[in-house]
N, C-alpha and C positions, 0 to 999 in steps of 0.2 A: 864381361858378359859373354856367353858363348853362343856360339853362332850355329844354325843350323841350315846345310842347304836342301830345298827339294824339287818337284815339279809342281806338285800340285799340291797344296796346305788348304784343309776345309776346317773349318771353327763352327762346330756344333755337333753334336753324334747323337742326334734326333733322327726320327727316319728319311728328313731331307741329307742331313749331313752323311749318313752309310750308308744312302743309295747312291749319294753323288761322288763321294771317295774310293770306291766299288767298281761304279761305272768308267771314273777316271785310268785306275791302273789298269780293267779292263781293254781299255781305249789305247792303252801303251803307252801314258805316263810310266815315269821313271819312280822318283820314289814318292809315295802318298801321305802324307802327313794328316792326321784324323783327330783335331784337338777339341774337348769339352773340359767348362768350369765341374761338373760333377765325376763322381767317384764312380758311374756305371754308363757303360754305353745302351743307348735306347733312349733317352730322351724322355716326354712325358710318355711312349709308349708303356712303360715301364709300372704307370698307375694305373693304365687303361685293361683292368682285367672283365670286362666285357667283352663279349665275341663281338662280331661283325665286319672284322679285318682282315683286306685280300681279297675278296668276294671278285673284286673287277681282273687284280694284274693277276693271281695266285690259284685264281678258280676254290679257291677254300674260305672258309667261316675260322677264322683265329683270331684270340685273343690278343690284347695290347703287344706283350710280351712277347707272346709267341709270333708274331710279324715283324717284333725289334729282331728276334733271336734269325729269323729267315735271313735278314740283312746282316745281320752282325756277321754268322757263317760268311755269306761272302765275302764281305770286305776282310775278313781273315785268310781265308780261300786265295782272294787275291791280291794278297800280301800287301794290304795296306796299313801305315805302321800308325800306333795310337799314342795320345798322351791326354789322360785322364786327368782330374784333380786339378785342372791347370788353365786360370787366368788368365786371358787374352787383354792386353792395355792398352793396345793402340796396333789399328792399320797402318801404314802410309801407303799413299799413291803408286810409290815405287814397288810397293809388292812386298814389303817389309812388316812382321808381326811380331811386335813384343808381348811377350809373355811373362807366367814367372807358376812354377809352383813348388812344391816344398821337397822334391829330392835336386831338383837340377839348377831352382833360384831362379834369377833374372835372365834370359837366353831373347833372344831374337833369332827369326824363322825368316831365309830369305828364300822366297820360291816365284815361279815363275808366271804360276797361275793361282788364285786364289778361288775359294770358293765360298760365300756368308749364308751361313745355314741356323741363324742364330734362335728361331721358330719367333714366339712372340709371347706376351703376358697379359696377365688380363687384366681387365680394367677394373677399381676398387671402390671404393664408396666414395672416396672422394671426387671421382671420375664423374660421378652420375649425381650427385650433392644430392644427398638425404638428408633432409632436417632431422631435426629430433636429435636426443641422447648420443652418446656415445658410449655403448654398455658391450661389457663381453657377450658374445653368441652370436655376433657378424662376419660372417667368413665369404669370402671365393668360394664359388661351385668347386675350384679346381683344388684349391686347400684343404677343403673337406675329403673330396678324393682321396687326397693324398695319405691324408687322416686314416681314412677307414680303410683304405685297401693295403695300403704300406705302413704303419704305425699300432694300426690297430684301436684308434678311438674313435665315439662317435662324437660327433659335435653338438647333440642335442638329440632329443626325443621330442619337440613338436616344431616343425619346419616349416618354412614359408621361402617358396623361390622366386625371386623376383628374376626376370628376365627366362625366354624361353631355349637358351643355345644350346646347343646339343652336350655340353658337360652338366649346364644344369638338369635337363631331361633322365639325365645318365643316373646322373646322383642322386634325382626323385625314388626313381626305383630303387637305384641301391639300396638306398635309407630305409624305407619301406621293407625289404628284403631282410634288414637289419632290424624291424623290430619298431623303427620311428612313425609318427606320423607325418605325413606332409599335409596339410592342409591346404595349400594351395601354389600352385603356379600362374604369376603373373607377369602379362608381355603388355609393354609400353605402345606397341605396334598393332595396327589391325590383322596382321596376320605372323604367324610361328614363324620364330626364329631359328629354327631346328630344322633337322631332318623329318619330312613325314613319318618313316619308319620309324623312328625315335617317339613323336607325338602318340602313334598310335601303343607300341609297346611300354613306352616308359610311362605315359599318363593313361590313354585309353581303357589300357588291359589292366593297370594296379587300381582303374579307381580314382585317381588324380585330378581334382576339380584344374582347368585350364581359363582363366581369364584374360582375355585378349582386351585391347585399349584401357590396362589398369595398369598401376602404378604406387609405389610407396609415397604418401607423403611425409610419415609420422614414423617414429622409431620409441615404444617406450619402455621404460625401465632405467636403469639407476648403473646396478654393479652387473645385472644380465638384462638380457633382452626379454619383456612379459606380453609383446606384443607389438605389433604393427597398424600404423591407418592406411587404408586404400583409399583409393577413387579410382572413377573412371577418369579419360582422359579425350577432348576433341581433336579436333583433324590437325591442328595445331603442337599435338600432343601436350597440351597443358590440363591440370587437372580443373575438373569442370566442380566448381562448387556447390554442398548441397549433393554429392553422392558419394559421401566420406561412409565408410565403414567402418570397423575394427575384428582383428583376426588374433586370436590369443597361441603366442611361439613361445619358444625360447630363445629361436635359431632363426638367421637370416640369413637364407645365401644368396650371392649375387652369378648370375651367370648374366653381365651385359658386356658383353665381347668380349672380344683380344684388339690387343693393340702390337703389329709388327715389331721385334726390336729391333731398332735403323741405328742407334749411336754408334756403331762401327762404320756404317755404311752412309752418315752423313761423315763424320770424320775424315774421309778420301775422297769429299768432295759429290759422293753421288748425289743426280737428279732425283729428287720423290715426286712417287703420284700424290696429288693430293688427294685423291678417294679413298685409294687402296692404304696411303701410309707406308708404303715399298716403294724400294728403288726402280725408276723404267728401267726396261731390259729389253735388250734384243731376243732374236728368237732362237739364239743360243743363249740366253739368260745371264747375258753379258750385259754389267750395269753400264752406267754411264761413264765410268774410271776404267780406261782398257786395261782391261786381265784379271778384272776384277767380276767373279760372276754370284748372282745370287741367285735362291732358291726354296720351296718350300712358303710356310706361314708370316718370313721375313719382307719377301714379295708382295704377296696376298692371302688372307686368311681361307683355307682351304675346308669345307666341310669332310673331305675324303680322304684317309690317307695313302690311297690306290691314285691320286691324283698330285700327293706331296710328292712319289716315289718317278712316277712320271717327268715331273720337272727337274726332279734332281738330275735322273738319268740326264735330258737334255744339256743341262749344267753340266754334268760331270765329263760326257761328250764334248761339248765346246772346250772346254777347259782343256782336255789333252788336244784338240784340234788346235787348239793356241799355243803350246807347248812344242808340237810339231809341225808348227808353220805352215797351218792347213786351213786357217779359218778365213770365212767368206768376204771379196771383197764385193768390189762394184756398189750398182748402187742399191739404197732401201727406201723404204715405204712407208710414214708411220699407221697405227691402225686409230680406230678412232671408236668411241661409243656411240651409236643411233639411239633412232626411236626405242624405247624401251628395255636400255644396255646402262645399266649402272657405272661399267666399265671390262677394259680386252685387258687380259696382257696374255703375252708379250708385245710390245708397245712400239717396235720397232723391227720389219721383217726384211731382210736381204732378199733380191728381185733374185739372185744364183740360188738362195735357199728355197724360195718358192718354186722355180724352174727346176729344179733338178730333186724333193723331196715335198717329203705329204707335212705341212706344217700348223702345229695344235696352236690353236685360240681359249685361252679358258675365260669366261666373264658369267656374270651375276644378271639379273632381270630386276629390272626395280619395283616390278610389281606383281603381283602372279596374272597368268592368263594362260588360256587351255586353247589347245588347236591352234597352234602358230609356227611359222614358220622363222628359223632363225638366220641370215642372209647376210652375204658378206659381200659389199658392195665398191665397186673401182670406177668412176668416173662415171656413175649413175647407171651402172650396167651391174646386173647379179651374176658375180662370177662364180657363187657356190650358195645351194641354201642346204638348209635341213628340217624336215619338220618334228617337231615337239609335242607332245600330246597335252605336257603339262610343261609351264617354267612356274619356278617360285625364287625369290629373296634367295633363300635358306641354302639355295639347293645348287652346282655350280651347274654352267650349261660347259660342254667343249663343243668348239667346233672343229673339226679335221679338214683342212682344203689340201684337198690331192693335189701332186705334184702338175705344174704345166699349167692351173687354172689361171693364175696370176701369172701375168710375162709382162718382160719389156713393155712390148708394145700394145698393149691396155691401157698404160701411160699416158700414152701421145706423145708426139715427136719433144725431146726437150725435157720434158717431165721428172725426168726419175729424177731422187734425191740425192744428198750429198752420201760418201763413204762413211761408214759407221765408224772413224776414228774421232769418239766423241758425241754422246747423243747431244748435248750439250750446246753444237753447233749445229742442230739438225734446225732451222728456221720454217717461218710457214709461208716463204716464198724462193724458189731454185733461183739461180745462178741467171738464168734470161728472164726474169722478171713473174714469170707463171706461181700460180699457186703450187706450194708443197704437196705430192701428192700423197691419197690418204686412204687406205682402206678400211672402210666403216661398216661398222657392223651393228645392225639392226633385228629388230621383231617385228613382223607384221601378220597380220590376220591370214590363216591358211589359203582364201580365196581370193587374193590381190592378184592382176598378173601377170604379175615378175615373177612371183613366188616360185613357177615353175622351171625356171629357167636355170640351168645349169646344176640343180641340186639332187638328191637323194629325192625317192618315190615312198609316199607313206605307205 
């Protein structure tokens, strides 16, 4: 088997994976190792020929492609070396990556820092269990994509989307673009699971009937799909009977999530969230397994990918930080979901990282609400808010706490946590008996007041 040494080895060349291998040799790793199972680097940007990418980090409107091609430049630029076509088999703990593909065979990759950028997949019918048939004309939103923008076929001429996520929103329009009808889009939830902008262009502006708290119950046909049953659905999200409908397809897509993909990253032992389905990480995106850092959709599913490129950076940073024997010790913090916080990551923050730089918070709302403040809270003191005009599900919130807001002694005497060698050992009670401590982050009404304490001015 042959052997390859490096600094820093990232598996996956999605736009997590070539921001972060990029940002790494940038940082002053040595040599970069850039591995994907496909034959092009870009990732699913590569299907994504829609504009809308960039708008936040790039100040520009590009397509899928053309935001892979932005990154790809650099990570060439900065001489980070790739290996396409090429199977990854296993982690180990020790930093060790077996692989195999068909000019070089079976090799293992020994490097120093790792980085899992592996994005995620989406979840299928059987994920979501739809009664009924089992007939051809049931696709992924993302399959279909695939289909029509890279292959060239359509999957049908009368459509029905079940789920409202911003790939099925995408591929409403497409279809439509292309000639299809969609007849409808339906969300299991009371409220879109998409992007606002997405509802309003993809369904708003084509014409797109959008049914909120429905649901498939029915699949029918034989050798293709000739239609679907609806209903609505209560609070419970079960379908309520007695308001069964029927809608004549051919074509089902399903757009009801992504699911992270973690089997490398349970493999080495890492801790998962159970919300997010990714591994915790520190706030250099260092999982649970030291030297092992994660990033991107494998983490947490991300609506933006101005916000995928974001984290990798971080990742890709930590990573040569750990290479050159620079990453943060002392003690950390973990953070914690509040009042109306789905969930934070990064899930563990160094008290030297918070003292000495500005450190991003990304989380979710669990429900929408307008005029709120979002507030990051230590020992029942606001030591940073922000206010929001709007949060939604769909839509991700960041928060930025400036450098110095968090310190030691916020804590209280005794307080602070153990060293991040290991989140694994982080408990929820310190060494002199006190609670673990925790920074939480919550949503509260504009007018509460706390609100105004220590944060941003609407």
């Amino acid at each position: 088997m042959r052997t390859v040494e490096c600094d820093v080895a990232v598996v996956g060349a999605g736009p997590a994976g070539l921001a972060a291998a990029a940002r790494a040799k940038q940082c002053g790793a040595g040599r970069v190792i850039l591995m994907d199972r496909d034959r092009e680097l870009g990732g699913i940007l590569n299907q994504c020929i829609h504009n809308g990418f960039g708008l936040q980090l790039l100040s520009q409107e590009l397509t899928g492609p053309e935001y892979a091609e932005h990154f790809i430049s650099e990570a060439r630029d900065a001489g980070v070396e790739t290996m396409l076509d090429t199977m990854v088999l296993e982690v180990t703990q020790s930093k060790q990556i077996v692989a195999v593909n068909r000019d070089e065979g079976l090799m293992r990759i020994d490097a120093k820092a790792i980085v899992l950028a592996m994005g995620a997949r989406e979840r299928n019918r059987g994920g979501v269990i739809i009664p009924g048939m089992r007939p051809a004309g049931v696709f992924t939103a993302g399959a279909a994509q695939r289909f029509v923008n890279m292959e060239g076929y359509m999957p049908g001429k009368r459509i029905v989307v079940l789920g409202s996520g911003d790939i099925g929103l995408i591929m409403a329009r497409r279809l439509t673009w292309e000639g299809a009808k969609v007849e409808a889009v339906l969300e299991i939830l009371p409220f879109p699971s998409g992007l606002t902008r997405n509802i309003v262009q993809c369904l708003n502006d084509q014409g797109i009937p959008l049914y909120l708290s429905h649901t498939v119950v029915d699949i029918h046909g034989e050798e293709r799909v000739r239609g679907v049953t609806v209903a609505r659905v209560d609070s419970n999200l079960r379908p309520i009977p007695g308001t069964e409908w029927d809608i004549e397809c051919d074509t089902l897509l399903l757009s009801v999530g992504l699911i992270p993909e973690n089997e490398l990253t349970q493999d080495v032992g890492g801790e998962l969230d159970h919300v997010t389905g990714g591994p915790v990480v520190t706030d250099e995106m260092e999982t649970s397994t030291p030297g092992i850092f994660a990033c991107g959709n494998v983490v947490h599913i991300h609506d933006l990918v101005d916000n995928v490129t974001r984290e990798a950076w971080t990742a890709g940073e930590g990573a040569a930080r750990l290479v050159a024997g620079q990453q943060p010790g002392g003690d950390t913090v973990r953070t914690r979901a509040g009042d109306g916080i789905r969930y934070v990551v990064p899930h563990v923050l160094h008290l030297d990282n918070l003292a000495s730089r500005d450190v991003r918070l990304f989380m979710r709302a669990t429900r929408p609400a307008e005029r709120v403040r979002v507030e990051a809270v230590v020992g029942g003191e606001v030591v940073f808010s922000k206010f929001e005009r709007v949060v939604r599900p769909a839509e991700m919130v960041m928060l930025t706490i400036p450098a110095g807001k968090v310190s030691p002694g916020k804590m209280g005497p005794g307080k602070a946590g153990p060293n991040r060698a290991g989140l694994n050992t982080v408990s929820p009670n310190c060494a002199d008996g006190g609670p673990q401590p925790e920074l939480v982050v919550r949503i509260t009404p504009r007018d509460r007041d706390s609100a105004a304490e220590g944060g941003e001015k609407a």
